[in-house]
C-alpha positions in Angstrom: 0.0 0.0 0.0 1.4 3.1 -1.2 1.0 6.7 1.1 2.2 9.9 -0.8 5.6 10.9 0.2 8.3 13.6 -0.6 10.5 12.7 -3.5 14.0 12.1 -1.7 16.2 9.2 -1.9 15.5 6.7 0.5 16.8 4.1 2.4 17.5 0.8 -0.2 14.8 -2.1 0.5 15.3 -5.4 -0.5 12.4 -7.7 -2.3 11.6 -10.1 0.4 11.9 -13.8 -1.1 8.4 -14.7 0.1 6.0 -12.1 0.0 3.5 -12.1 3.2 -0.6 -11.2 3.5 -1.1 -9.3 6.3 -4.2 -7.8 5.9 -7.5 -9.1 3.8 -10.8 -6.4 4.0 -14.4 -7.1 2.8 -15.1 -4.0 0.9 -19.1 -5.0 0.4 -18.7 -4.8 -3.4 -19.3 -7.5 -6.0 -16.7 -6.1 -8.4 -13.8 -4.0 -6.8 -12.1 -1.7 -9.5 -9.4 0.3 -7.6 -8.4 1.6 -4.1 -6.4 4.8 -3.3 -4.7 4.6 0.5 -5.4 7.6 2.7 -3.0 5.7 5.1 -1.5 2.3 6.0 -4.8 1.7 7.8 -7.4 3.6 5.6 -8.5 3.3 1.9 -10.9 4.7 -0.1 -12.8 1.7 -2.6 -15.2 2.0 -5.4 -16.6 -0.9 -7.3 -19.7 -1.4 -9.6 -22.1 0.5 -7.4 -22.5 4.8 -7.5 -21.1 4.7 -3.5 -17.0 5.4 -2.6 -16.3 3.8 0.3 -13.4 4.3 3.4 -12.6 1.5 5.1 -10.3 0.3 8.1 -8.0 -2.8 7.7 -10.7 -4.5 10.4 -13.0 -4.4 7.5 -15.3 -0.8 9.3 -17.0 1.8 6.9 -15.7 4.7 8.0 -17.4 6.6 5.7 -19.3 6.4 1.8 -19.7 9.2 -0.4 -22.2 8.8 -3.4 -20.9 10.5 -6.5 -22.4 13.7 -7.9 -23.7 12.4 -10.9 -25.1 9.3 -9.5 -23.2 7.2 -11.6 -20.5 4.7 -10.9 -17.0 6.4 -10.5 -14.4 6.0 -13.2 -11.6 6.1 -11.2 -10.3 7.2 -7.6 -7.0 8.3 -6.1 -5.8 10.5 -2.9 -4.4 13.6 -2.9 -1.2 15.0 -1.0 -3.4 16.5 0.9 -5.7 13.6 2.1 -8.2 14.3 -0.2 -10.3 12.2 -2.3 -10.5 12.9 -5.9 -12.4 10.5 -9.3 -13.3 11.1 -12.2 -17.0 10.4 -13.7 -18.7 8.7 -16.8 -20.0 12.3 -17.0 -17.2 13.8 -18.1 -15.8 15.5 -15.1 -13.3 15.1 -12.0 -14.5 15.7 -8.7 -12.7 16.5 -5.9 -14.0 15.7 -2.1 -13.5 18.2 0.8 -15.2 17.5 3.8 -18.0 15.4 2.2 -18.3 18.3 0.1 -18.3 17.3 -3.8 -16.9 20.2 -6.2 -16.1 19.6 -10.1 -12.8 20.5 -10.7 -12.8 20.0 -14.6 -15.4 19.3 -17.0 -14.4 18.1 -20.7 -15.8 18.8 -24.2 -15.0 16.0 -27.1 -12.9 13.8 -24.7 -14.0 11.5 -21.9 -12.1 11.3 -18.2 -10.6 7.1 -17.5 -8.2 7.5 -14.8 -6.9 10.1 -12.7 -3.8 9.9 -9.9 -2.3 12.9 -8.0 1.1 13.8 -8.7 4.0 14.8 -6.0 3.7 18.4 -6.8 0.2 18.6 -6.2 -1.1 18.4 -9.7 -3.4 15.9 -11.2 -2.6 13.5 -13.8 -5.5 12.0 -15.9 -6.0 9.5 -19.0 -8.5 10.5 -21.1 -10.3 9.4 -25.2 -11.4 11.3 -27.6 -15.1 11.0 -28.0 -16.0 7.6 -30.6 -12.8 6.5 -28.7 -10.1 7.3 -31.5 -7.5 9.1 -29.6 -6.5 8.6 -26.2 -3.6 11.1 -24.0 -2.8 12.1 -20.7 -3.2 15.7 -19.1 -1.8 17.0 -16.4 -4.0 19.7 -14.4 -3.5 22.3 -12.2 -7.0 22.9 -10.4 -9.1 23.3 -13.8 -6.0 24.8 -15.4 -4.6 22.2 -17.9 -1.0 22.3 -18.0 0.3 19.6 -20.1 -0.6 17.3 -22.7 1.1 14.2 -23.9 -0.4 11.9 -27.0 2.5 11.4 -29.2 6.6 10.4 -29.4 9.3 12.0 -31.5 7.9 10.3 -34.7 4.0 12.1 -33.9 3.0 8.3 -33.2 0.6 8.0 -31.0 1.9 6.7 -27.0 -1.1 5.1 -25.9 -3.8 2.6 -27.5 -7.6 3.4 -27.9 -10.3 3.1 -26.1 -10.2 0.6 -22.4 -9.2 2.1 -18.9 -6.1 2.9 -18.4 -4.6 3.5 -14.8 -2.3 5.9 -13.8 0.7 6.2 -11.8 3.5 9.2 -11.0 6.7 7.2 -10.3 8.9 9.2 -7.6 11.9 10.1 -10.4 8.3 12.0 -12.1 7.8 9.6 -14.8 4.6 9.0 -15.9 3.4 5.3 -15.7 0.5 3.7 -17.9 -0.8 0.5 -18.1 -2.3 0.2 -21.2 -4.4 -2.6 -21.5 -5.6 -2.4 -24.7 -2.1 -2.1 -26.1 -0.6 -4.8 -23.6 1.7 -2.6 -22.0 3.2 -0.5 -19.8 4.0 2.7 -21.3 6.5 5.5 -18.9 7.5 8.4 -20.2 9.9 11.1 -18.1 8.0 14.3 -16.9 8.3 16.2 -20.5 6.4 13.2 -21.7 9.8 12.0 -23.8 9.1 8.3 -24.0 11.2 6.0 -21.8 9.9 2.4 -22.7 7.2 0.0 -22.9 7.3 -2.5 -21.1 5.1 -6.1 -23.0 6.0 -9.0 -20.6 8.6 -10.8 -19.8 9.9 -12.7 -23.2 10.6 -16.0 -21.1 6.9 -16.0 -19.8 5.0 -18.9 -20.6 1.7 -18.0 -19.4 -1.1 -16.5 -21.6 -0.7 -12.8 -22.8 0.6 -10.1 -20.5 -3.0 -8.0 -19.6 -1.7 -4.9 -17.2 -4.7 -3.0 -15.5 -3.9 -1.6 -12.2 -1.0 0.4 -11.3 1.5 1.3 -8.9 4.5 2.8 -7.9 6.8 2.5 -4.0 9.3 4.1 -2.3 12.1 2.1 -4.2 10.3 3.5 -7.7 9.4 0.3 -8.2 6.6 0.0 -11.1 4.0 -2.4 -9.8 1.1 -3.6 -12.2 -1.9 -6.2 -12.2 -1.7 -8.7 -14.6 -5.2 -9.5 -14.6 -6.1 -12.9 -16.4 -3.1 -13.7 -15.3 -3.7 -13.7 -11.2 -0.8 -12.2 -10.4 1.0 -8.9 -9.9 4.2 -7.8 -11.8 7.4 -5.9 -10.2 9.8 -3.9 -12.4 12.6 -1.3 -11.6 12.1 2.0 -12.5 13.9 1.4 -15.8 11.3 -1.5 -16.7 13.6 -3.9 -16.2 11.7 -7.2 -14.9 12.2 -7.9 -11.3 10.1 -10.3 -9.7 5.8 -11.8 -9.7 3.7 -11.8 -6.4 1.1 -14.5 -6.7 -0.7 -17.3 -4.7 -2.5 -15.5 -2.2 -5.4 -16.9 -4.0 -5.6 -13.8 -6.3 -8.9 -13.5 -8.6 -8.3 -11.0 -11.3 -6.5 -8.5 -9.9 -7.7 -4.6 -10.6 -6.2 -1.8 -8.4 -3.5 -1.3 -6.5 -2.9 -1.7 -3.9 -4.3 -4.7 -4.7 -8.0 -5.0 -6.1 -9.4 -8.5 -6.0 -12.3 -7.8 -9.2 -14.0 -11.3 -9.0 -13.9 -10.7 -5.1 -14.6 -7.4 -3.7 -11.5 -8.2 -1.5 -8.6 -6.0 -0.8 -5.4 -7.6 0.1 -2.7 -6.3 1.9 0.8 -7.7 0.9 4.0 -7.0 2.1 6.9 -7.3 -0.3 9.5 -5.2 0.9 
């Protein structure tokens, strides 16, 4: 479970051999898309229902907040500040202030998929073109957009069409994807110059490489959900492949920290 931190060097942390579950909460859901921690003990859920819920690690609603729109969230995440932001099938993000619900942004011709909050206090949000041709991320300032990144050097475009595709500031600023539709995981530095893409590992045996949820730690580790695969990939900040977590009797892992989709279960799971 990932809190928001200042982006410092810190102390070099081993992958344990064995990761360990220490934590499994009943979020109430029958499909769990994502989480975003408000702490090591707190996290905000949504699923397939129009209520965001926080919960304690002992399985307690703390408190629910029922979107705007009365539709099912797109996506959530925390802000630096302890707030709770998503985005909506509506076309706007949302930011939540003491139960209070104000639109930050609404969109014309494009169409929000997921948002994450950067360590400089912006926002960072995926987004398609309407009919789903295009697809880019923006980064916003309150409503004020302030960048927009679609296309490398060669004016090709970075990221796939149409699916979700989570969201993830890395703490050396680069900008991490998972892009489902294209199989990938697509970073690019904080100009949005393309790093790499990262398809799977070429030994890997198993079916086809399926990212959804994504994550970065303290170690700027890249953490992602391989989803029909029922595990969770770990690469170094330079994509290079580093190790699986699995067992734990994963079901189609979502979010991050990690979603349980076929569940509605959130697992904690140490690995550092």
């Amino acid at each position: 479970m990932k809190t928001l931190e200042a982006v410092s060097s810190p102390p070099v942390k081993p992958l344990l051999d064995e990761p360990r579950l220490t934590a499994t909460i009943n979020t109430g859901y029958e499909y769990l898309y994502n989480v975003g921690c408000l702490s090591d003990e707190k996290l905000w859920t949504y699923g397939n229902i129009k209520i965001m819920k926080l919960l304690n690690l002992q399985d307690k609603l703390l408190t629910s907040i029922q979107t705007k729109s009365r539709n099912t969230p797109r996506d959530i995440a925390v802000t630096r500040d302890g707030d709770l932001v998503y985005t909506d099938i509506n076309k706007t993000v949302n930011i939540v202030k003491n139960k209070q619900i104000e639109t930050v942004v609404t969109l014309q011709g494009w169409t929000y998929r997921s948002v994450c909050s950067s360590s400089s206090g912006d926002l960072l949000v995926t987004m398609d073109s309407n009919y789903i041709k295009q697809s880019k991320v923006v980064r916003y300032f309150g409503s004020t957009e302030k960048q927009s990144i679609q296309f490398d050097y060669q004016d090709r475009p970075l990221y796939s069409s149409g699916y979700i595709k989570y969201i993830s500031e890395n703490r050396n600023l680069d900008i991490c994807v998972a892009d489902y539709g294209a199989r990938a995981i697509v970073v690019v530095n904080q100009s949005g110059k393309l790093r790499f893409r990262y398809t799977g590992h070429p030994n890997d045996t198993k079916e086809s490489f399926n990212p959804l949820g994504i994550t970065t730690d303290s170690q700027s580790h890249i953490l992602t959900t391989d989803h029909y695969n029922d595990r969770i990939l770990i690469l170094d900040q330079n994509g290079q492949f580093l190790s699986y977590i699995q067992n734990f009797d994963l079901l189609r892992p979502y979010g991050l920290c990690v979603a349980e989709w076929g569940t509605g279960k959130v697992k904690k799971i140490q690995y550092l």
